[in-house]
C-alpha positions as YAML, in Angstrom:
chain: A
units: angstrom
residues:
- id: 1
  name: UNK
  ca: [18.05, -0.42, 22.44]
- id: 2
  name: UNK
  ca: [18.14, 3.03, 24.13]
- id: 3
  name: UNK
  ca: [18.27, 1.55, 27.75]
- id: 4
  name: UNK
  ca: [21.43, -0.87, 28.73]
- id: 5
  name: UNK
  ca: [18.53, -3.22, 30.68]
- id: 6
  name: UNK
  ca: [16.15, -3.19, 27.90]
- id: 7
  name: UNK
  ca: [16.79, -6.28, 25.33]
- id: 8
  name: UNK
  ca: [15.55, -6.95, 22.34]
- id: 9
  name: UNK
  ca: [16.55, -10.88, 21.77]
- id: 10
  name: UNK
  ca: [16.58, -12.63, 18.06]
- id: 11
  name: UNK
  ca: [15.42, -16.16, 18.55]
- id: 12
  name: UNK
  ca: [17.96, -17.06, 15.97]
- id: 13
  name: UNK
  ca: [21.08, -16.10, 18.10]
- id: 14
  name: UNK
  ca: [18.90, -17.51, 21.59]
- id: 15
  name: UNK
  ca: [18.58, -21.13, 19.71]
- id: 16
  name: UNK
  ca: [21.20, -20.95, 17.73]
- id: 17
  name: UNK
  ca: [21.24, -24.45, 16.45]
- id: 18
  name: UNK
  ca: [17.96, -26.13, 15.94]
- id: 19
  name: UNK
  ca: [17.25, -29.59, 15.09]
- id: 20
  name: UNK
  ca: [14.54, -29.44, 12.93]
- id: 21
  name: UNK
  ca: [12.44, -32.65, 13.26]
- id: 22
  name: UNK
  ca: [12.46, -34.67, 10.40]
- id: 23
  name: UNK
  ca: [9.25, -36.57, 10.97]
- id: 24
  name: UNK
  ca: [7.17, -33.81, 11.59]
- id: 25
  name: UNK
  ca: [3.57, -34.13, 10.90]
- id: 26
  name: UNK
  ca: [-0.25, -32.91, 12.57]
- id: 27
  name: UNK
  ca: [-2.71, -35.45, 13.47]
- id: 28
  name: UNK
  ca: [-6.00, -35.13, 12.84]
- id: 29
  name: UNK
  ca: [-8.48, -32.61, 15.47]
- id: 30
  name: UNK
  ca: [-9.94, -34.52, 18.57]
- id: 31
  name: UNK
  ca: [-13.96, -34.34, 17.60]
- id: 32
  name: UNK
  ca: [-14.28, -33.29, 21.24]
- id: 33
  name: UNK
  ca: [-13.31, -29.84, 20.82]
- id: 34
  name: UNK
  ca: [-15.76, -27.25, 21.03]
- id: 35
  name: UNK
  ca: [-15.34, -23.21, 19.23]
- id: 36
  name: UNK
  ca: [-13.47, -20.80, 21.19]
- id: 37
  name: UNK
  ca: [-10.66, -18.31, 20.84]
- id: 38
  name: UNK
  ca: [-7.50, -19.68, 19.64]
- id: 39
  name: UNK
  ca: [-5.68, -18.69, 22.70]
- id: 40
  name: UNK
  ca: [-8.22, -21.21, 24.91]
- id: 41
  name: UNK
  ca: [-8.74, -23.11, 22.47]
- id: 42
  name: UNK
  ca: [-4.95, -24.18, 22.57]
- id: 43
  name: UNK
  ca: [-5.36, -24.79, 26.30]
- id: 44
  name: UNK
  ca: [-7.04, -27.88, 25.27]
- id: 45
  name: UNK
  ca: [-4.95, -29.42, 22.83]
- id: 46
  name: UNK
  ca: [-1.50, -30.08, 24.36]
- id: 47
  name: UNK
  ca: [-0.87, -32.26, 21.86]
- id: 48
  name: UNK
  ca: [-1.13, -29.80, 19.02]
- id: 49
  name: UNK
  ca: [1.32, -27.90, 20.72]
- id: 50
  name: UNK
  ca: [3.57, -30.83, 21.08]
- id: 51
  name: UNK
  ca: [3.34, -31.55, 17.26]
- id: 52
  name: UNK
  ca: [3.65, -28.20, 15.87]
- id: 53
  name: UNK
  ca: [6.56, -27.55, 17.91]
- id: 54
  name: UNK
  ca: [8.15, -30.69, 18.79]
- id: 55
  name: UNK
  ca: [11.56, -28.71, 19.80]
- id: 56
  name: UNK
  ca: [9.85, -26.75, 22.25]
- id: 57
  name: UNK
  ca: [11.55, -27.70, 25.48]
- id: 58
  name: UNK
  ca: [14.81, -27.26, 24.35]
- id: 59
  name: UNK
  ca: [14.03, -24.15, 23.23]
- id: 60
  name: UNK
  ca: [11.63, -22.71, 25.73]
- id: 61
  name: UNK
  ca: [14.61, -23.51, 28.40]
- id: 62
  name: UNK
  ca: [17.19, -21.24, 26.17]
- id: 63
  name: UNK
  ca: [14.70, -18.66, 26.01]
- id: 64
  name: UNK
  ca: [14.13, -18.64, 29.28]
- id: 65
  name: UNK
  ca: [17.92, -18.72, 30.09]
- id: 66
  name: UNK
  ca: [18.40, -15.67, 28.45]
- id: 67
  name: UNK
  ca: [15.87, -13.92, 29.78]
- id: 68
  name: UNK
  ca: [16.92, -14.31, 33.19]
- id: 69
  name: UNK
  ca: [19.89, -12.37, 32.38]
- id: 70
  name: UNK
  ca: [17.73, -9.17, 32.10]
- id: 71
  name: UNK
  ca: [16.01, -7.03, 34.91]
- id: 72
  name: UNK
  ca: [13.10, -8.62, 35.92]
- id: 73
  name: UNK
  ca: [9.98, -6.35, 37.62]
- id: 74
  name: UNK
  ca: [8.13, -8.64, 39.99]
- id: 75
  name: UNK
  ca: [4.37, -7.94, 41.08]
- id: 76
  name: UNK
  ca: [3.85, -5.57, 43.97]
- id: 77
  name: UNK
  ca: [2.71, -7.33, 47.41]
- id: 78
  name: UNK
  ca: [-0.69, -5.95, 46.23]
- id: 79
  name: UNK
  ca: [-0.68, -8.03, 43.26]
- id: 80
  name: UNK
  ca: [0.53, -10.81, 44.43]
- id: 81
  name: UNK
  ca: [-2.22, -11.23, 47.91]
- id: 82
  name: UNK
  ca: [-4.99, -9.87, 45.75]
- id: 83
  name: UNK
  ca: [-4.54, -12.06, 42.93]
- id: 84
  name: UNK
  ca: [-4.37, -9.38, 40.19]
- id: 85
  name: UNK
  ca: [-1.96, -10.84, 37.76]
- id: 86
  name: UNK
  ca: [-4.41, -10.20, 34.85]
- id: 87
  name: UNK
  ca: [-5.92, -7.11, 36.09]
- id: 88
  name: UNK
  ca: [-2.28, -5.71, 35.59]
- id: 89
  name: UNK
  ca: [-1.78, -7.39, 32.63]
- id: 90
  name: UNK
  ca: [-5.09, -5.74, 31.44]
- id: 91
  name: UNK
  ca: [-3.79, -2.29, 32.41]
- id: 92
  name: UNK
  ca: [-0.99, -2.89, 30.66]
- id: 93
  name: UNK
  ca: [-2.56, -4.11, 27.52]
- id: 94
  name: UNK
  ca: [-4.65, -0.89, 27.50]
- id: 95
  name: UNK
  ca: [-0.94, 1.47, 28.18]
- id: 96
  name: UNK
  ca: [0.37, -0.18, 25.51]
- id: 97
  name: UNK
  ca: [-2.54, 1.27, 23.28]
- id: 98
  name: UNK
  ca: [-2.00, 4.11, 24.97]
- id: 99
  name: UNK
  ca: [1.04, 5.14, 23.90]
- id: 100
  name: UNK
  ca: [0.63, 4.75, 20.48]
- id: 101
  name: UNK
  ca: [-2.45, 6.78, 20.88]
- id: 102
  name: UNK
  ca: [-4.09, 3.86, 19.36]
- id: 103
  name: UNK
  ca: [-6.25, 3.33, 22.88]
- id: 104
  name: UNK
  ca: [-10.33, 3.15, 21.95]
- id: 105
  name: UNK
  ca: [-12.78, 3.39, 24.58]
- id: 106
  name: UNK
  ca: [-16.02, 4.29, 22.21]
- id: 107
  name: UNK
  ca: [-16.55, 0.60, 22.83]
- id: 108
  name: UNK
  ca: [-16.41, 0.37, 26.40]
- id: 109
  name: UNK
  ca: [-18.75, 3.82, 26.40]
- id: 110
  name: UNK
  ca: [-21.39, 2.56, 24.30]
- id: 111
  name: UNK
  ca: [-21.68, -0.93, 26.61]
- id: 112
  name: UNK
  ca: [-22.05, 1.26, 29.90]
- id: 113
  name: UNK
  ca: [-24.57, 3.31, 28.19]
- id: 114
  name: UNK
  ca: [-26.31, 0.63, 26.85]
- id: 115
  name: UNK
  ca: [-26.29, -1.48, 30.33]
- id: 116
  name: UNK
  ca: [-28.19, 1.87, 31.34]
- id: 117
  name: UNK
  ca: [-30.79, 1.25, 28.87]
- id: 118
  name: UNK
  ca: [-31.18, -2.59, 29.53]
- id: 119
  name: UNK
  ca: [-29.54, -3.46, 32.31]
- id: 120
  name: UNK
  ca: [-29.83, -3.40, 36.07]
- id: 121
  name: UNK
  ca: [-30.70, 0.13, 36.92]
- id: 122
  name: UNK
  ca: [-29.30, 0.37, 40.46]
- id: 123
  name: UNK
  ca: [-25.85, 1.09, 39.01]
- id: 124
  name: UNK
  ca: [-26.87, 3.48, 36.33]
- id: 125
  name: UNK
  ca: [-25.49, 6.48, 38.50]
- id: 126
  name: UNK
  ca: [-22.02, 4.38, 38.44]
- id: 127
  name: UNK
  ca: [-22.27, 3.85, 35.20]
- id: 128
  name: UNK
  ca: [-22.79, 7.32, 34.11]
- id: 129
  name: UNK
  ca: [-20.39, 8.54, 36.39]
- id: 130
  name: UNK
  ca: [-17.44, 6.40, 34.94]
- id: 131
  name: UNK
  ca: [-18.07, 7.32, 31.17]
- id: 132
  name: UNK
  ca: [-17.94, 10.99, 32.35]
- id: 133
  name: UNK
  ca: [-14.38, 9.96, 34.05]
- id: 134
  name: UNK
  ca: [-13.16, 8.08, 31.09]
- id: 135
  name: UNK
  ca: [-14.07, 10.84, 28.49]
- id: 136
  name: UNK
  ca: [-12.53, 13.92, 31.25]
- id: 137
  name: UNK
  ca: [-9.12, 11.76, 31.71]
- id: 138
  name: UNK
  ca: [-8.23, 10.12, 28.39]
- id: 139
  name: UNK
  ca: [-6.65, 12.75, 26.91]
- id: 140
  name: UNK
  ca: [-4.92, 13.75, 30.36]
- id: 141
  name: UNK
  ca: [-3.85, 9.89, 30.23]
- id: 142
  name: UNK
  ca: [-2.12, 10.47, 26.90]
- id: 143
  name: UNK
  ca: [-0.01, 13.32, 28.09]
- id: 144
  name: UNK
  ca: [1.10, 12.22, 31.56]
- id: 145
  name: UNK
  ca: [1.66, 8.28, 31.05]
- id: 146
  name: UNK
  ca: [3.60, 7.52, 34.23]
- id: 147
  name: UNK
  ca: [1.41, 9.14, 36.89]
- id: 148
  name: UNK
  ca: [-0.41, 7.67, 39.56]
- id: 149
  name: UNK
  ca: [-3.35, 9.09, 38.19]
- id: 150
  name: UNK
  ca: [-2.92, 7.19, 34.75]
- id: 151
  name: UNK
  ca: [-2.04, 4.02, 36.51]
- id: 152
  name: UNK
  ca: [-5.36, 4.24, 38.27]
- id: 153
  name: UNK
  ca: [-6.83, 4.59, 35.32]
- id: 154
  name: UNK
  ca: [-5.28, 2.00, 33.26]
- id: 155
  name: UNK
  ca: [-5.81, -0.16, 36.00]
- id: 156
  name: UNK
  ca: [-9.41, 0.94, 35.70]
- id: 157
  name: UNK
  ca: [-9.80, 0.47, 32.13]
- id: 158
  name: UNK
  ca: [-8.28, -3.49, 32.80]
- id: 159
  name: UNK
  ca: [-10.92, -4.34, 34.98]
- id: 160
  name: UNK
  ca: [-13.81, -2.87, 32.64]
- id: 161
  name: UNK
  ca: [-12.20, -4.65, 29.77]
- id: 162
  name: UNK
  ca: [-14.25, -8.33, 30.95]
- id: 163
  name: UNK
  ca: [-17.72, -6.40, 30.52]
- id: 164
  name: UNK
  ca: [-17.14, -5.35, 26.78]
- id: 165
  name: UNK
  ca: [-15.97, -9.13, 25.94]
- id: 166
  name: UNK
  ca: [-19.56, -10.60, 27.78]
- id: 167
  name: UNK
  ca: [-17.46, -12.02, 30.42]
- id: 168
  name: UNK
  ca: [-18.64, -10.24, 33.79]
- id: 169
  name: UNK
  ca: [-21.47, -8.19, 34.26]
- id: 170
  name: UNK
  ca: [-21.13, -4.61, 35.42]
- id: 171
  name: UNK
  ca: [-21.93, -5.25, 39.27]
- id: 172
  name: UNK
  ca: [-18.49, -7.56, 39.22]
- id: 173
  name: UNK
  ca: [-16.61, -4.93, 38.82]
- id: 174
  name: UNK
  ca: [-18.46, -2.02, 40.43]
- id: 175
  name: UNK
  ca: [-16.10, 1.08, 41.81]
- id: 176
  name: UNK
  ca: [-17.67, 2.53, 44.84]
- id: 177
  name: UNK
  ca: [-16.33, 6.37, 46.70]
- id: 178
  name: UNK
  ca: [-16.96, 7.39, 43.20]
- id: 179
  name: UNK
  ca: [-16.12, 11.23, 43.26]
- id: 180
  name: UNK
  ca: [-20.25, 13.10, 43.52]
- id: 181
  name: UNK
  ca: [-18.34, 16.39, 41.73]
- id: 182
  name: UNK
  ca: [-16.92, 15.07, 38.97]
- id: 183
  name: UNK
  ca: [-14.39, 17.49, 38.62]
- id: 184
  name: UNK
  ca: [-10.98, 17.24, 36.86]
- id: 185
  name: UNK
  ca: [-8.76, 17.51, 40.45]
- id: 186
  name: UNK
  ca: [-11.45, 14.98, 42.03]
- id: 187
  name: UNK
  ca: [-11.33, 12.29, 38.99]
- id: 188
  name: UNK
  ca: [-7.22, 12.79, 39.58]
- id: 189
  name: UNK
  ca: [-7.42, 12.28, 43.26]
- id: 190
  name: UNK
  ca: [-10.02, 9.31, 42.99]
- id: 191
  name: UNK
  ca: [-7.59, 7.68, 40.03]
- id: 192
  name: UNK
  ca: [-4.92, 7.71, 42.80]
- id: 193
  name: UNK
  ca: [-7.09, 6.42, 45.96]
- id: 194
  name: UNK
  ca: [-8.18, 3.32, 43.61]
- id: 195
  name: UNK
  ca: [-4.93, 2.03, 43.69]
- id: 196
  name: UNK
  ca: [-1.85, 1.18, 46.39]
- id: 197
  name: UNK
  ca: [1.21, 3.37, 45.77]
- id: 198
  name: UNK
  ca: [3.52, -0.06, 45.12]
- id: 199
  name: UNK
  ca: [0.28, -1.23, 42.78]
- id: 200
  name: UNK
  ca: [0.37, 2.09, 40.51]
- id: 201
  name: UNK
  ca: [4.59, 2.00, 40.85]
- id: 202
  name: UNK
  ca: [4.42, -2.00, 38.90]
- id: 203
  name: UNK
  ca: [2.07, -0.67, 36.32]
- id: 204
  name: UNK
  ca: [4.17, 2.57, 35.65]
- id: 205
  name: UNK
  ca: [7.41, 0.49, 35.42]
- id: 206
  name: UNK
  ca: [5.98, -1.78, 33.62]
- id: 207
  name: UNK
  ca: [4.53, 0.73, 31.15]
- id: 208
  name: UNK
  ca: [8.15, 2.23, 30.73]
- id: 209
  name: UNK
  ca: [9.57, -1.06, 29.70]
- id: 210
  name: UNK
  ca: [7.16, -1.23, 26.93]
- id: 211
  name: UNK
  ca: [7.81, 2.32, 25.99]
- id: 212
  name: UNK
  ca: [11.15, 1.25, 25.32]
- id: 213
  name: UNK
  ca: [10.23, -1.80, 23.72]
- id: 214
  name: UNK
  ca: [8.34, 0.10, 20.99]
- id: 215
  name: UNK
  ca: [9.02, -1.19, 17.65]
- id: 216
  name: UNK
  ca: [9.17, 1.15, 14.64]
- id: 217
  name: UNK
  ca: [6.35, 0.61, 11.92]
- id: 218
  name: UNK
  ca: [3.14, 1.46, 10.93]
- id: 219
  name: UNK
  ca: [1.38, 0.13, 14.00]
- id: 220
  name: UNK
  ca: [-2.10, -1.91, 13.40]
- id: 221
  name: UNK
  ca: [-3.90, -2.38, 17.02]
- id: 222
  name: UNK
  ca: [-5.74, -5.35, 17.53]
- id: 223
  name: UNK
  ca: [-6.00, -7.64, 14.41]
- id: 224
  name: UNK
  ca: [-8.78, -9.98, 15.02]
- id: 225
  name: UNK
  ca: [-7.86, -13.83, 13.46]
- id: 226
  name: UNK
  ca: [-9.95, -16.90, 13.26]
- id: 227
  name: UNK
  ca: [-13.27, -18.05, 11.54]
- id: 228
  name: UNK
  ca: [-11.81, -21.25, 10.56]
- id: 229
  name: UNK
  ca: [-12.91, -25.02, 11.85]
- id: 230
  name: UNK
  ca: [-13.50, -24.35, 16.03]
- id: 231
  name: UNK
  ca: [-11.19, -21.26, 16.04]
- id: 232
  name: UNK
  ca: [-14.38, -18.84, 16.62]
- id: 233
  name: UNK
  ca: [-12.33, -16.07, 17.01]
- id: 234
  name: UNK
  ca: [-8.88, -14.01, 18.57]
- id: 235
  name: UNK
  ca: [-7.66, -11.14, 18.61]
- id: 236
  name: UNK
  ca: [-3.93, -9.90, 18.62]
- id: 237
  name: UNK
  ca: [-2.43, -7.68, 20.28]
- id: 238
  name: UNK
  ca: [-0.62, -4.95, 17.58]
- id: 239
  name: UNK
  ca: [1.10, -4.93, 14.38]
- id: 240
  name: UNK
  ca: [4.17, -3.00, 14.10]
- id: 241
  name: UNK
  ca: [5.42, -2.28, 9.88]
- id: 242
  name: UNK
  ca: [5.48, -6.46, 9.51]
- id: 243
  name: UNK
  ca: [5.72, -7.62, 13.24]
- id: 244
  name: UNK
  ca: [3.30, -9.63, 14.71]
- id: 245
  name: UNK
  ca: [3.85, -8.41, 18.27]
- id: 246
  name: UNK
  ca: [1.97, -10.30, 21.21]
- id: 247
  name: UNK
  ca: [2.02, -8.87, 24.99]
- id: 248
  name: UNK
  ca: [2.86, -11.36, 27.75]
- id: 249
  name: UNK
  ca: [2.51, -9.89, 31.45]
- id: 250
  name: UNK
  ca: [3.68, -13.24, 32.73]
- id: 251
  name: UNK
  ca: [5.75, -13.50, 35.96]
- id: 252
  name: UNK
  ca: [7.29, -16.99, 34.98]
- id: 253
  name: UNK
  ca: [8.99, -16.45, 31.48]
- id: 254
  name: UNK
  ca: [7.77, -17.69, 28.10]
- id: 255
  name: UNK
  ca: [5.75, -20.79, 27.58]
- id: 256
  name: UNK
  ca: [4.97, -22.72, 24.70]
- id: 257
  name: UNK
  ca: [1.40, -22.09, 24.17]
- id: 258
  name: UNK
  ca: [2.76, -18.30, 23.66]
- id: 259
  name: UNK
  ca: [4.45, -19.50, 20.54]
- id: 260
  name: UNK
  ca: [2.13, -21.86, 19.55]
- id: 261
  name: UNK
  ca: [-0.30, -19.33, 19.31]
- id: 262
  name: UNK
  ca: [1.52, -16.34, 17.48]
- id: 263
  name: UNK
  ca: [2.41, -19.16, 14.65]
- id: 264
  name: UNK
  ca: [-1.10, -19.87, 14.62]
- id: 265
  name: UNK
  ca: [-1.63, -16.27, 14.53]
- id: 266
  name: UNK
  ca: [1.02, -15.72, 11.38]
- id: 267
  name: UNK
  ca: [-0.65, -18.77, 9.78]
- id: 268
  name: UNK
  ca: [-4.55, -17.28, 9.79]
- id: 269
  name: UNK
  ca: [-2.99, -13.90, 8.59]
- id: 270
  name: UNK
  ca: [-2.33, -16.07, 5.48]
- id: 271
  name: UNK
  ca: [-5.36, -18.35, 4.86]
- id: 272
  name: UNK
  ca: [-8.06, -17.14, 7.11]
- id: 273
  name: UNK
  ca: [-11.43, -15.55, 5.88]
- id: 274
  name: UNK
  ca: [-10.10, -12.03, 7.53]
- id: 275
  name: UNK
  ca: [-6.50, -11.82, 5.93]
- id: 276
  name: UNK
  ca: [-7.32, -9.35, 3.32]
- id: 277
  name: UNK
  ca: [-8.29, -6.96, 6.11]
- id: 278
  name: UNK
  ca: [-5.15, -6.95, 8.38]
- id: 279
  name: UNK
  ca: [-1.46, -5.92, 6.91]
- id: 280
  name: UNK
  ca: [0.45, -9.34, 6.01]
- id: 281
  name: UNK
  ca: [3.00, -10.57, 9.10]
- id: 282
  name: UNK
  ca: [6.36, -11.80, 8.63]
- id: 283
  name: UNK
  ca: [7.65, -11.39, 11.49]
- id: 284
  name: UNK
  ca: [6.74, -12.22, 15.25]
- id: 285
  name: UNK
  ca: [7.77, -10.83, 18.68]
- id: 286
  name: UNK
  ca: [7.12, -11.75, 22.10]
- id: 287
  name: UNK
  ca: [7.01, -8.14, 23.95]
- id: 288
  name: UNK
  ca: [7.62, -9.76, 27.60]
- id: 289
  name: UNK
  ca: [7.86, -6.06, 29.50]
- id: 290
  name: UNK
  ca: [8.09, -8.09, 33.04]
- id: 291
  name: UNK
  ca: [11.77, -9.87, 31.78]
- id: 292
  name: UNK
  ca: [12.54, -6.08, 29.96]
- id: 293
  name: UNK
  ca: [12.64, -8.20, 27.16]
- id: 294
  name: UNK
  ca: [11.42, -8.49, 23.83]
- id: 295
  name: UNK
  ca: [12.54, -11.68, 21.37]
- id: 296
  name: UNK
  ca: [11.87, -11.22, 17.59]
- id: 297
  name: UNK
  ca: [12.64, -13.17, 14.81]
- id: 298
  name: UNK
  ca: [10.89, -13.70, 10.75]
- id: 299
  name: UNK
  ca: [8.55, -17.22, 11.18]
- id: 300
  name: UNK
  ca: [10.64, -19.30, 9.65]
- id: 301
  name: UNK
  ca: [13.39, -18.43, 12.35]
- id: 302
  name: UNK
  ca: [10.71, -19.38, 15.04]
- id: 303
  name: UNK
  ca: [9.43, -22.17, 13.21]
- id: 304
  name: UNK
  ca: [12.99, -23.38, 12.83]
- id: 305
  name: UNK
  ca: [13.86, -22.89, 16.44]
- id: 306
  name: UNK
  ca: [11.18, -24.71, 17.23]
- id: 307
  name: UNK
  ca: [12.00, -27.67, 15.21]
- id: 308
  name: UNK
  ca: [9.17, -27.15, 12.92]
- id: 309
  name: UNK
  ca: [9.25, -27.17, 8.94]
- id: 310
  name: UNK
  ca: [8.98, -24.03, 6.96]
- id: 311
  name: UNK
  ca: [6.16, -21.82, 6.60]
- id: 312
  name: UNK
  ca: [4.71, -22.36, 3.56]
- id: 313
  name: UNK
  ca: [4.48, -26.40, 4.85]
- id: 314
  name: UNK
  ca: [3.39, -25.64, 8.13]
- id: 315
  name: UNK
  ca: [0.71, -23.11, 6.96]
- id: 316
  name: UNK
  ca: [-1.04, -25.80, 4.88]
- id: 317
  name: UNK
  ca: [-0.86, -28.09, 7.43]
- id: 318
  name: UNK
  ca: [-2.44, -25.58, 10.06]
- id: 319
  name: UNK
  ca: [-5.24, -24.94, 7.64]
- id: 320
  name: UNK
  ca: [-5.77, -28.82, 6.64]
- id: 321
  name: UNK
  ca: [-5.68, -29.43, 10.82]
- id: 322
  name: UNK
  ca: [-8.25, -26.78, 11.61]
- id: 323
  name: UNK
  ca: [-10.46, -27.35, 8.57]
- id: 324
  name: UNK
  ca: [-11.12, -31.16, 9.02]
- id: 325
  name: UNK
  ca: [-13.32, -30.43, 12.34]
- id: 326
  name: UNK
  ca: [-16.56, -31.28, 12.48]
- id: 327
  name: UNK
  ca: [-19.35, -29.93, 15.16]
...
């Protein structure tokens, strides 16, 4: 890697000797469950997670162990009394985009503008005004990614992300001191009052880390996975040439729902109704920009880490688990 306290980690050489279980096997789907994303869904099976990976422990704690090793970027005293773990993480998500010029707000546009046809008129004026501020700065964005300004904006784009997923109406998240002239230096200075000075300094180091963490590919934003038994849909975060690649924000290291759910991931690239639209995976990576960190590794080697059989098992057995559920 181009930067001594940037790693990229194999999980072959982290778990370097794996015990792979011998008595492996799924049981069948609680009847309880009901649709959701794969991510929440997983939430609520613990003991999928158990099953599928019955080495996790082991290998979550060498992970982990590693990973300490490495610079870690802790949240800003803004983050941390304010809560905004995830708003970060969503600004991040959306720099990541970013700088792979892959970022697309025509969806975000098109909600505001149609929560100005249908939807509570008293914020139409905000509305307006922040699809006039998103259209003026994204390209500005694209060629100054470590400002203030682009942190605010990032930051920005994070917390509108929840309206365009149904998940909070526009008045949640309503920005007030909106700038009346809507001028290029008065969007730049409003981008920078919407944030603290340590708030935009996390995001840009953050955003750094993940420049550097870039893998080289054709890069695929966003596959969306499921349609099978109650997976009702997920999406991912990028594709890089054959590399599953999955952004984790977290302040406490890798967990084993993360893995869980990028060998889910690999697994519906395979069998589920969508494959034949998203390049095939091979590969996974857990792009962890907190730790400076990223750990790759081909399935099998996380499967195997993991104490799991091989693919081509455990992708039958993934389909065979998900299938038998009944509503």
């Amino acid at each position: 890697m181009p930067d001594k306290n940037i790693m990229q980690l194999n999980i072959k050489d982290i778990v370097p000797e794996p015990k792979v279980a011998t008595d492996w096997r799924l049981s069948k789907i609680s009847n309880k469950l009901r649709p959701k994303s794969l991510s929440d869904l997983l939430k609520d099976i613990p003991e999928f997670q158990r099953e599928l990976l019955p080495n996790s422990r082991q290998a979550i704690t060498q992970i982990n162990r590693a990973l300490r090793k490495n610079q870690f970027i802790a949240p800003s005293e803004e983050t941390k009394k304010g809560n905004l773990y995830s708003s970060v993480a969503l600004a991040i998500d959306r720099g990541a985009l970013m700088l792979r010029d892959e970022i697309d707000n025509n969806r975000l546009i098109t909600t505001l503008k149609i929560h100005n046809k249908y939807g509570n008129k008293k914020y139409k004026d905000h509305r307006n005004a922040i699809v006039i501020i998103i259209n003026k700065f994204e390209s500005i964005a694209q060629n100054e990614p470590f400002s203030k300004e682009t942190a605010g904006y990032l930051f920005l784009l994070g917390k509108l992300e929840p309206i365009i997923r149904g998940f909070r109406p526009f008045s949640d998240v309503i920005e007030h001191g909106l700038p009346s002239n809507l001028s290029t230096d008065s969007i730049r200075n409003w981008l920078s009052d919407i944030i603290s000075a340590d708030l935009s300094s996390e995001i840009i180091d953050l955003l750094n880390v993940i420049s550097k963490l870039q893998l080289k590919g054709h890069f695929f934003a966003n596959p969306i996975f499921g349609g099978i038994g109650p997976i009702s849909g997920s999406d991912g975060d990028w594709i890089t040439g054959e590399t599953l690649v999955e952004l984790k924000c977290t302040v406490r290291g890798v967990k084993r729902e993360y893995v869980a759910q990028i060998i889910c991931y690999s697994a519906l690239n395979k069998i589920g109704p969508k494959a034949a639209t998203i390049p095939p995976i091979n590969k996974l990576a857990l792009c962890l920009p907190r730790q400076s960190s990223i750990v790759v590794g081909s399935v099998d080697e996380w499967l195997s880490a993991f104490g799991a059989p091989p693919s081509e098992f455990i992708y039958k057995s993934i389909e065979e688990y998900f299938s038998s559920y009944k509503a």
